[in-house]
C-alpha positions as CSV (number, residue, x, y, z in Angstrom):
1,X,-63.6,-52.5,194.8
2,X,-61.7,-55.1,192.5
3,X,-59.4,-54.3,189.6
4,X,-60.9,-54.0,186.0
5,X,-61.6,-57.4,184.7
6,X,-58.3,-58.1,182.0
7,X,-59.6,-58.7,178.6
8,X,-58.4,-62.1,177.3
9,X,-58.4,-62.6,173.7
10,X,-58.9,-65.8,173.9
11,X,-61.7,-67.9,172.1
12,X,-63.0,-68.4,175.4
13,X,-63.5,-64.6,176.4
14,X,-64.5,-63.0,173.0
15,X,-67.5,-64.8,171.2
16,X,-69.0,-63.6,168.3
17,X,-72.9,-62.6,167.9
18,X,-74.5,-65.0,165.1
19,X,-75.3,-61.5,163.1
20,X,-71.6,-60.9,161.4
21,X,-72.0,-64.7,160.3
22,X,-75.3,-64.1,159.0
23,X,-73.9,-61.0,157.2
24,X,-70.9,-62.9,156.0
25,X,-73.2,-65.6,154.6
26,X,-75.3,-62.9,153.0
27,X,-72.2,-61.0,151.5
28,X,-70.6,-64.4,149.9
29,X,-73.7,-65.1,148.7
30,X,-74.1,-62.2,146.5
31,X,-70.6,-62.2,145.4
32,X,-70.8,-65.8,144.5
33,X,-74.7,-65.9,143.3
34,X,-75.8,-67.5,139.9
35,X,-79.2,-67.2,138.9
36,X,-81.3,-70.2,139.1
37,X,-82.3,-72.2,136.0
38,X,-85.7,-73.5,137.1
39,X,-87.4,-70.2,138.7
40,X,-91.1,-70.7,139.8
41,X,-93.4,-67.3,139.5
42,X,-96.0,-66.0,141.0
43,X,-98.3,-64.3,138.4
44,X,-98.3,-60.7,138.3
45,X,-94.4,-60.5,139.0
46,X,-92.9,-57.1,137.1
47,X,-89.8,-57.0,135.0
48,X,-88.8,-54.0,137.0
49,X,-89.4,-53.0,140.2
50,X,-88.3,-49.7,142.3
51,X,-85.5,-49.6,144.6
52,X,-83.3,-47.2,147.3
53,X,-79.7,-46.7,145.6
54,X,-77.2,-44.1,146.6
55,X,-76.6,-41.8,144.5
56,X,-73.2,-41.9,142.4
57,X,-70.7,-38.6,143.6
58,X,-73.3,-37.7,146.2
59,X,-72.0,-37.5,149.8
60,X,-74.6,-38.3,152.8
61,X,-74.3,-36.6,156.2
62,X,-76.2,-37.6,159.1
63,X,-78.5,-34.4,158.6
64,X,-78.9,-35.2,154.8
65,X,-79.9,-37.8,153.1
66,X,-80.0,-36.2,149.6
67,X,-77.8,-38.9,147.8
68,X,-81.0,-41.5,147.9
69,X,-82.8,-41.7,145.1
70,X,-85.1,-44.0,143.8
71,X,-84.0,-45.9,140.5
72,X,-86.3,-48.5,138.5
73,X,-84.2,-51.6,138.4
74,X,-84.6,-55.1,136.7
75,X,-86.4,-57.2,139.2
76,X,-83.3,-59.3,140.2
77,X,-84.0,-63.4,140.0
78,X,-83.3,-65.5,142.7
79,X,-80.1,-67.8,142.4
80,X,-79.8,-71.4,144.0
81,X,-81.2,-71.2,147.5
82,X,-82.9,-67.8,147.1
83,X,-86.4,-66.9,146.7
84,X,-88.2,-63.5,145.2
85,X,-89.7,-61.4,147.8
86,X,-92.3,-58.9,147.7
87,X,-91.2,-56.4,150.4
88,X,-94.4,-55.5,152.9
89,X,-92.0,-54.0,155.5
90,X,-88.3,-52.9,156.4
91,X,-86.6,-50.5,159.2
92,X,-84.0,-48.2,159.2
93,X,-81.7,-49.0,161.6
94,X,-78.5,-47.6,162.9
95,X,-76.1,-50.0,160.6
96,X,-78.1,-48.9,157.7
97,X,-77.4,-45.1,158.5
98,X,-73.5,-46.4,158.7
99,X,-73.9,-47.9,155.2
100,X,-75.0,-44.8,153.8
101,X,-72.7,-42.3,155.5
102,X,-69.7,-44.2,155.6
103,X,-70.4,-45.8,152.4
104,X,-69.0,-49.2,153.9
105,X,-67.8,-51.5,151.4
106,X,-69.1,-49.5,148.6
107,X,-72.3,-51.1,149.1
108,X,-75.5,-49.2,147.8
109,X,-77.9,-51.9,148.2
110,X,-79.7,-50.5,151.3
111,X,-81.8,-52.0,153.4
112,X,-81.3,-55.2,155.6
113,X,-84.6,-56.0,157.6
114,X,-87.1,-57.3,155.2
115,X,-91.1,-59.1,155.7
116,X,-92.5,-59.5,152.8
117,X,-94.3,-62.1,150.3
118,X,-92.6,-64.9,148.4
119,X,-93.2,-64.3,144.5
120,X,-90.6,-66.4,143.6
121,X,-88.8,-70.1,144.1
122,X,-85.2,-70.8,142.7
123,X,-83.6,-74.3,143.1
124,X,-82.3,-75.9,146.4
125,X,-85.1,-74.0,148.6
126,X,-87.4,-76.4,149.1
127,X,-88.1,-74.6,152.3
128,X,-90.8,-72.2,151.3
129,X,-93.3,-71.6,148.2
130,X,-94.8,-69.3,146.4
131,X,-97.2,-67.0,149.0
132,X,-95.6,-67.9,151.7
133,X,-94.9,-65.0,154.1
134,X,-91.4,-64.6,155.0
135,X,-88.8,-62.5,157.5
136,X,-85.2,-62.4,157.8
137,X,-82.1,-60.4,156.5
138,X,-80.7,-59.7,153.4
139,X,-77.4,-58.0,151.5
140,X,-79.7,-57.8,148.5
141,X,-81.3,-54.3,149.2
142,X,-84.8,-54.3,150.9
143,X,-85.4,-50.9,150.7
144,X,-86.8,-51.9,147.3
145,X,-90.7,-53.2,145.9
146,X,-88.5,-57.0,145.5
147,X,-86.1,-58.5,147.0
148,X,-84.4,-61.4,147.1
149,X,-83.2,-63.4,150.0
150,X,-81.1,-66.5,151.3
151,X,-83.8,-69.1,152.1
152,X,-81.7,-70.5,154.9
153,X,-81.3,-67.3,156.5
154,X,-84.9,-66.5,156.9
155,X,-87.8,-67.8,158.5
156,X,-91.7,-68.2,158.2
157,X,-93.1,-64.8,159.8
158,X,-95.7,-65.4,162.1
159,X,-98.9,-63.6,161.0
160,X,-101.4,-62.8,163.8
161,X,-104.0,-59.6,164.7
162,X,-101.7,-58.5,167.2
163,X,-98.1,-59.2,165.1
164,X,-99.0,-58.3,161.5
165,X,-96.5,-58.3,158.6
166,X,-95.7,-54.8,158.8
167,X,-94.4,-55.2,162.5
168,X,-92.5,-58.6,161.9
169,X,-90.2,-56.2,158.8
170,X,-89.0,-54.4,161.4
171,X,-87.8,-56.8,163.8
172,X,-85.0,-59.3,162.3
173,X,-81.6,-57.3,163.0
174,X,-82.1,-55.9,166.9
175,X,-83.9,-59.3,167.7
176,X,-81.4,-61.3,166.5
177,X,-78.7,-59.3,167.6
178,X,-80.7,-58.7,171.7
179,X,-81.6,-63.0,171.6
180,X,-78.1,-64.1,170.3
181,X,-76.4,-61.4,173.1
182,X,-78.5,-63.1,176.2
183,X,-77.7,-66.8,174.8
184,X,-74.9,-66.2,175.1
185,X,-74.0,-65.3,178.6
186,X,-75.9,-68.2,179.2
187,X,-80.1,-67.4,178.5
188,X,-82.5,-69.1,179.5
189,X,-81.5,-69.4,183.2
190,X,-82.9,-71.2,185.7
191,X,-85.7,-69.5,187.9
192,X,-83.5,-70.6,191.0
193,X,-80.4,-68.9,189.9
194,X,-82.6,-65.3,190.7
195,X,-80.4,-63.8,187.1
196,X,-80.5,-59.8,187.3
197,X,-79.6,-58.4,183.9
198,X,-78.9,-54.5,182.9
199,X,-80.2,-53.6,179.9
200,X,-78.9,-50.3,178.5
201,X,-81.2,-48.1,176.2
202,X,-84.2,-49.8,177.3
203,X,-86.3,-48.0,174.6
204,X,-83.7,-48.6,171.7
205,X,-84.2,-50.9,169.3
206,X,-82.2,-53.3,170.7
207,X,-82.7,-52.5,174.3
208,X,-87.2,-52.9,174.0
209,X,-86.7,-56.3,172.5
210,X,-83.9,-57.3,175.3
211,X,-86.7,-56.7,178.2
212,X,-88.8,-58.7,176.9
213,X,-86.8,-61.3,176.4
214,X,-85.0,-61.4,179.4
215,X,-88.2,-61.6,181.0
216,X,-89.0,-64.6,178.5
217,X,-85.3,-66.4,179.7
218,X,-86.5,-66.1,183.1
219,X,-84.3,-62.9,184.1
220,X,-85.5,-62.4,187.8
221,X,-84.6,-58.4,187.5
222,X,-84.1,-56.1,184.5
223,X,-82.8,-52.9,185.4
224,X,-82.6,-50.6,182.0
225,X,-82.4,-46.7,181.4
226,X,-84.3,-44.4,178.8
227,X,-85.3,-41.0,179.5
228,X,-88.7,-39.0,179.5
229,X,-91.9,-40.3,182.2
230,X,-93.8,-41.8,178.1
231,X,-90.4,-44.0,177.8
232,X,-89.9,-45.2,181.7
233,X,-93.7,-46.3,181.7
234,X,-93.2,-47.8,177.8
235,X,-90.1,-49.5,179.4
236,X,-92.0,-50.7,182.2
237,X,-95.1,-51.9,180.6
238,X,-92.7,-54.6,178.8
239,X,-90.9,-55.9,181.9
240,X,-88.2,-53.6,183.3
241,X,-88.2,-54.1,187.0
242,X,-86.3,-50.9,187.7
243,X,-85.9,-48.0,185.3
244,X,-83.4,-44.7,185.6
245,X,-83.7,-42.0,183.3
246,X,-79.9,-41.2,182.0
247,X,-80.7,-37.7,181.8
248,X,-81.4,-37.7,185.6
249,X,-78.6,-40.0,186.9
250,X,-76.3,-42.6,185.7
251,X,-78.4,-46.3,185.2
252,X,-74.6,-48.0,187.5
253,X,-75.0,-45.3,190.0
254,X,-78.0,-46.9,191.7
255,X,-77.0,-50.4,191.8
256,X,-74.7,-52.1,194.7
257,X,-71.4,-53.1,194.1
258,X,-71.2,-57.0,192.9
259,X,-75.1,-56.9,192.6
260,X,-75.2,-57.6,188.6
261,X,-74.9,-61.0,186.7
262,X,-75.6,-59.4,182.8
263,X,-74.8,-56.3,181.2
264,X,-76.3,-56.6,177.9
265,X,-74.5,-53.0,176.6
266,X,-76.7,-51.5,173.5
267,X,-74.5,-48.1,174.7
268,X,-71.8,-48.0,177.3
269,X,-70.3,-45.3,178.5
270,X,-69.6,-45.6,182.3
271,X,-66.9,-47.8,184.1
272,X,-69.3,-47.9,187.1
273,X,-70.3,-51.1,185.5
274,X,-67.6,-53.2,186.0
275,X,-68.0,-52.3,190.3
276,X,-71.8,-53.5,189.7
277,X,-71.0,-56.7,187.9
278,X,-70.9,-59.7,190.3
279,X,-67.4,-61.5,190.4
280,X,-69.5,-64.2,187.8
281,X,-71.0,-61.6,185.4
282,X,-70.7,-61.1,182.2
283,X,-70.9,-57.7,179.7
284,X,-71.9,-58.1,176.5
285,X,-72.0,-54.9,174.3
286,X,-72.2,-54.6,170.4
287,X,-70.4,-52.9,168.4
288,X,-71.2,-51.4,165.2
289,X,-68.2,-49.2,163.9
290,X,-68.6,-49.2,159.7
291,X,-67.5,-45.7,159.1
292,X,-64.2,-45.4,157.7
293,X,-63.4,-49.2,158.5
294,X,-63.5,-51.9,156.1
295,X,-66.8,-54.1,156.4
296,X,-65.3,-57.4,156.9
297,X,-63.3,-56.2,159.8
298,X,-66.4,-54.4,161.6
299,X,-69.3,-56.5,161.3
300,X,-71.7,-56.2,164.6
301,X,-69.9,-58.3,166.9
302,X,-70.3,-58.9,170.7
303,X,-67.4,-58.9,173.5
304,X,-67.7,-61.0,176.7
305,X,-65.5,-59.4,179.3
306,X,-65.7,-62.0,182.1
């Protein structure tokens, strides 16, 4: 067995996932947003609409959630480069739970994932119009009936039979976070190069999009862990070539030494790891640590340990 891989801190060794830029951009944005001039309407748009606020003196817990309440807002207008959204769908996901507990930042606009409807142009988006169906991110607070959001920081959401609105609103923070982990310890590979990639938390949020798109970026083998025979054959039925359950044994006791070219780390916990990776690898693991921390210091960010 080697030594421990060093940590450099070099630019070379620690890279940062796209998602703490596309927070940053979010954040400036609504410190530094001035409401367009020229706003285009849908018809039917409210003067108020209903939105997810913590509660003022109220303290959350992970158990209880009694400081959210619901308060009837102004229906905020989009500034230059924003459009008006008409939520259809967010999530809840771990970083939202942060920004509640922890109250990071003081922020009380919850709610990051959004698909919805756009109700609303401002100038300098000449990117969508009115009806168009949108995804993405959003500071703004999409736990609400409207919301607005950056227009280059979101995308047309595919609407099919089998992905409908209401699916693509739950998707824009683990996919973003699982695609932008892979590229960059070097996704898509090349058939030939026969990549095998562990996939922690396979039934996760970020770990059941990172199957599938390993598959997608031509990951020869995808090892991953869950636990329970429903989530092994869920894990399965998207990809996973070989699934442990954690309850059962550790995911890096069953693999070789040096047989492991990704570790894409939704939850790490073991050192075997680093006697799996090949002497090429890479570990990627994100890290979302807002409680108690200061925002801008602990945005989601991603560690390449080669």
């Amino acid at each position: 067995r080697r030594p421990l891989p060093r940590m450099s801190l070099s630019a070379d060794t620690i890279m940062l996932n796209r998602l703490p830029y596309t927070l940053f951009v979010l954040l400036l944005a609504e410190s530094c947003r001035e409401v367009s001039s020229a706003v285009k309407y849908a018809d039917g748009v409210p003067s108020t609409t209903r939105a997810v606020r913590v509660a003022k003196g109220v303290k959350c817990t992970r158990t209880d959630f009694s400081c959210l309440v619901i308060e009837t807002i102004d229906t905020p207008k989009p500034a230059f480069g924003e459009v008006l959204v008409n939520v259809s769908t967010s999530s809840v996901n771990p970083s939202d739970v942060d920004f509640v507990v922890g109250n990071a930042a003081g922020i009380d606009k919850l709610g990051v994932d959004f698909s919805g409807t756009v109700v609303a142009v401002g100038d300098g988006c000449s990117k969508f119009k009115i009806g168009d169906a949108i995804w993405g991110m959003t500071i703004s607070g999409a736990y609400a009936d409207y919301t607005t959001a950056i227009c280059a920081e979101s995308g047309h959401a595919p609407q099919t039979d089998s992905v409908p609105l209401n699916v693509v609103g739950t998707l824009p923070e683990v996919a973003e976070t699982s695609h932008n982990c892979l590229t960059k310890c070097g996704a898509p590979w090349d058939r030939s190069r026969n990549i095998s990639a562990v996939i922690t938390s396979g039934s996760g949020g970020t770990g059941f999009v990172g199957i599938q798109l390993a598959k997608i970026f031509n990951t020869a083998t995808v090892i991953t862990s869950t636990s329970g025979a429903a989530n092994i054959d869920f894990c399965k039925s998207l990809g996973a070539d070989i699934v442990t359950d954690y309850k059962v044994q550790d995911i890096f006791s069953v693999l070789a030494n040096d047989s492991v070219d990704v570790v894409f780390g939704a939850f790490l916990r073991s050192t075997c790891l680093y006697w799996c990776l090949s002497d090429t690898g890479a570990i990627f693991t994100n890290l979302l640590l807002l409680q108690g921390f200061s925002l801008c210091t602990c945005l989601l960010h991603a560690l390449v340990l080669v």
